[in-house]
C-alpha positions as CSV (number, residue, x, y, z in Angstrom):
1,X,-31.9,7.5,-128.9
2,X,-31.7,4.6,-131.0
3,X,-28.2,5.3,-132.2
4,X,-27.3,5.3,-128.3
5,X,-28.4,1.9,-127.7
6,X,-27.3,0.5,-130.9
7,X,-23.8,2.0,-129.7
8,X,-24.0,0.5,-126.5
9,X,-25.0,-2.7,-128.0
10,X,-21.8,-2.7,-129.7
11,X,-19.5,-1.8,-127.0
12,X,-20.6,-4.3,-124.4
13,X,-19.1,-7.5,-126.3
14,X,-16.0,-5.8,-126.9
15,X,-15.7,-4.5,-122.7
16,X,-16.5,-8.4,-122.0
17,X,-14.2,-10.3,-124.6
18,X,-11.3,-7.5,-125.0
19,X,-9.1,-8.7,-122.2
20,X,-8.4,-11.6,-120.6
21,X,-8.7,-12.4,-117.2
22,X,-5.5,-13.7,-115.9
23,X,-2.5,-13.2,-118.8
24,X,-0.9,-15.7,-117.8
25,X,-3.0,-18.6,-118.9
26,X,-2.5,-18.7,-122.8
27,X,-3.2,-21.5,-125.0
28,X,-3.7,-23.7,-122.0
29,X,-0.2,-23.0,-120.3
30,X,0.0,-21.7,-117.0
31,X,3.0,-19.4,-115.8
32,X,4.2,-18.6,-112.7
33,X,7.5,-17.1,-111.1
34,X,9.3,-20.0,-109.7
35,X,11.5,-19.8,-106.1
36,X,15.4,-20.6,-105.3
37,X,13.2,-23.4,-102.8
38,X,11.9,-25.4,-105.6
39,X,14.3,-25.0,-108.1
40,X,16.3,-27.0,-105.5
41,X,14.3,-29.7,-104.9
42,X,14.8,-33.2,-105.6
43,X,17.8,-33.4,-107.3
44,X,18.1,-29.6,-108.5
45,X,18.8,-30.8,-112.3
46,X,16.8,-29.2,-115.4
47,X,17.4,-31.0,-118.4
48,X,17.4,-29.8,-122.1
49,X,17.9,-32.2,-124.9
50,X,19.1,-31.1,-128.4
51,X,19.8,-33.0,-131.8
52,X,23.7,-33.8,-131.0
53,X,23.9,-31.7,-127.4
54,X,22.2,-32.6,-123.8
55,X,22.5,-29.2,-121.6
56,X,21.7,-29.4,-118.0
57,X,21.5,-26.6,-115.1
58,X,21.8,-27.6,-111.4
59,X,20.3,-25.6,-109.2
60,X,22.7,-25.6,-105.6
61,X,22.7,-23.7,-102.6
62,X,22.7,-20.4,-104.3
63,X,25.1,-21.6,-107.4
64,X,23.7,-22.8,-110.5
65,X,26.4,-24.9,-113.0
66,X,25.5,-25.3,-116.5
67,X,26.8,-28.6,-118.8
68,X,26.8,-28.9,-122.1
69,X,27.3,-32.7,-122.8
70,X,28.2,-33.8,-126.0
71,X,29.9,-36.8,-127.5
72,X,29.4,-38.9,-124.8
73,X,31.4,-36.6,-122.8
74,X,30.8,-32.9,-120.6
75,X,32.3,-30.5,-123.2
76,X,31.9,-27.8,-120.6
77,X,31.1,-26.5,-117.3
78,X,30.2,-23.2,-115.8
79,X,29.4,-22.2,-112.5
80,X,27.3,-19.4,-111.7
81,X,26.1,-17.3,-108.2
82,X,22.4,-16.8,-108.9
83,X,19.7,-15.2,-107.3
84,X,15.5,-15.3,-108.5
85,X,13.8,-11.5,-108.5
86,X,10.1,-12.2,-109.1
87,X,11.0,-13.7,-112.8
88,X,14.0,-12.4,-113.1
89,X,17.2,-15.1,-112.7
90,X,20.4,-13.2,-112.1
91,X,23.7,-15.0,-111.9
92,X,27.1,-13.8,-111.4
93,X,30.0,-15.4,-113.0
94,X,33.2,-14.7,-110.9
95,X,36.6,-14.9,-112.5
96,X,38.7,-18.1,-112.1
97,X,40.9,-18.0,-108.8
98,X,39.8,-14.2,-108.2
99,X,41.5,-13.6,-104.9
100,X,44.8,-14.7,-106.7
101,X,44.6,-13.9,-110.3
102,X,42.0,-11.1,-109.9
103,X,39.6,-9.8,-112.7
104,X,36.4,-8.5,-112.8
105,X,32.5,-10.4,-112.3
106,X,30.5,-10.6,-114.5
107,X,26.9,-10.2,-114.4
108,X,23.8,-11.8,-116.4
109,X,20.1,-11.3,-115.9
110,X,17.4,-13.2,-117.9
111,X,13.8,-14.9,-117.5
112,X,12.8,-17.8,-115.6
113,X,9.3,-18.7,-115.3
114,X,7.9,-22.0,-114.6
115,X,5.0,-23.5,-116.8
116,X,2.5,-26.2,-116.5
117,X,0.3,-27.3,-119.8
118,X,-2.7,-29.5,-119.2
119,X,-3.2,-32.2,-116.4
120,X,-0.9,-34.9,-116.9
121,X,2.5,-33.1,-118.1
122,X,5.3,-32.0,-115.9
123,X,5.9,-28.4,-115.1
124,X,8.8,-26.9,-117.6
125,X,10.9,-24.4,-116.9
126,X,11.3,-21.7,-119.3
127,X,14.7,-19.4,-119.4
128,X,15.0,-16.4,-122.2
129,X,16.5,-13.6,-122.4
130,X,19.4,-11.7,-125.0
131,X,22.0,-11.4,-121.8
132,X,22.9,-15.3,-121.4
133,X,26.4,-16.4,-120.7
134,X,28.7,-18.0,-123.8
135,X,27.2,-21.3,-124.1
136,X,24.5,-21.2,-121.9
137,X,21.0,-22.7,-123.6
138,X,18.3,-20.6,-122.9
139,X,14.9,-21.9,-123.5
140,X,12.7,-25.2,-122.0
141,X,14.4,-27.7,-119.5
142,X,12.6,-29.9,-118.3
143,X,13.2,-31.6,-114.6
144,X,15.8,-34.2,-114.6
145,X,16.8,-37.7,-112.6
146,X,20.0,-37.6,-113.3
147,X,22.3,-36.2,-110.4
148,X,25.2,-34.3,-111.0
């Protein structure tokens, strides 16, 4: 009988402390799926800032351009259909003057969560995934002022 208890002892920590209530909350970040509605707002631009290489994303009505700016100057832009699944960000990249020179779309889906650490820091957005266009930075942007 006392090997019962002593069992039981044991087990309750471990049914309290084995998982955590809500996943998403790790290390003080919160994460949440983000909408096409807020990625929008304000002035639609996410910003990520690299040693030598500033890439932006603006968010549209439903297209989403990428810039890579480098050198003082945009080495290149991309535009993109895009759609939000939950956390899922699919974009489509259609072929330069399709109804003339035809071609085939192309089609990308990766990540995009939105995540908030602590009180006073702005929410960043977070996009990953193996599947990204040619030269599209995937990882943290933060929101930007500029306006593209």
């Amino acid at each position: 009988m006392k090997k019962v208890f002593l069992l039981m002892a044991l087990m309750l920590p471990m049914m309290f402390c084995g998982c955590s209530k809500d996943e998403d909350k790790e290390d003080g970040f919160e994460a949440r799926n983000v909408t096409a509605n807020e990625l929008e707002s304000g002035t639609g631009v996410y910003e990520h800032v690299g040693y030598n290489t500033t890439y932006y994303i603006k968010f549209e009505n439903g297209n989403l351009t990428s810039y890579e700016y480098k050198s003082n100057k945009f080495e290149d832009i991309r535009l993109f259909e895009y759609s939000i699944e939950g956390d899922k960000l699919n974009l489509i990249k259609r072929p330069f003057m399709e109804e003339i020179l035809g071609g085939e779309s192309e089609y990308y889906t990766l990540k995009i969560r939105m995540y908030h650490y602590g009180n006073d820091k702005e929410d960043q957005l977070m996009i990953t995934g193996d599947n990204a266009p040619y030269n599209f930075y995937t990882g943290w942007y933060e929101k930007s002022i500029v306006e593209l």
